[in-house]
N, C-alpha and C positions, 0 to 999 in steps of 0.2 A: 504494500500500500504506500509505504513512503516513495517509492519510485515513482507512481502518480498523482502526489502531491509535491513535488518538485519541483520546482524550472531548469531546463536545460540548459539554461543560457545564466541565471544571475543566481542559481543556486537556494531562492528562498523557500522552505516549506510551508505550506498552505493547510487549511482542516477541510479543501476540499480537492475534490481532484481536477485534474488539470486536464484540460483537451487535449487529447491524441495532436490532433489535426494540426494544432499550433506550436507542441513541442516545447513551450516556453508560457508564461503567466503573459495579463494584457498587458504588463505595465513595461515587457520586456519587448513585446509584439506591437504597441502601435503609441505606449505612450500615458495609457490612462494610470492613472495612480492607484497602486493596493490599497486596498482596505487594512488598517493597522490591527484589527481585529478578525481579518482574514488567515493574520500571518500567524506560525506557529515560532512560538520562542525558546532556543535549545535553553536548558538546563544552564546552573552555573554551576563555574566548573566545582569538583570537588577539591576539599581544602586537607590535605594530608598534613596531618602532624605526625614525629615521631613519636613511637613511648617511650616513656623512661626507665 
């Protein structure tokens, strides 16, 4: 499923899928801006401490 929520081109994950047809999200294809609630937002990173 991540693979169709993708863009092929500018790499942002989506909570939907993306047209075959276009291969890329709109905003990479003609311009129009994402929805900031479209986008899917990774994780931060994890914070490794040593132990003592």
């Amino acid at each position: 499923m991540a693979a169709r929520q993708t863009c092929g081109q500018c790499r942002k994950r989506f909570y939907i899928c993306l047209s075959k047809k276009l291969d890329c999200c709109l905003e990479c294809f003609d311009g129009t801006p994402a929805d900031p609630s479209s986008l899917m937002t990774l994780p931060a990173p994890a914070v490794h401490r040593p132990t003592a």
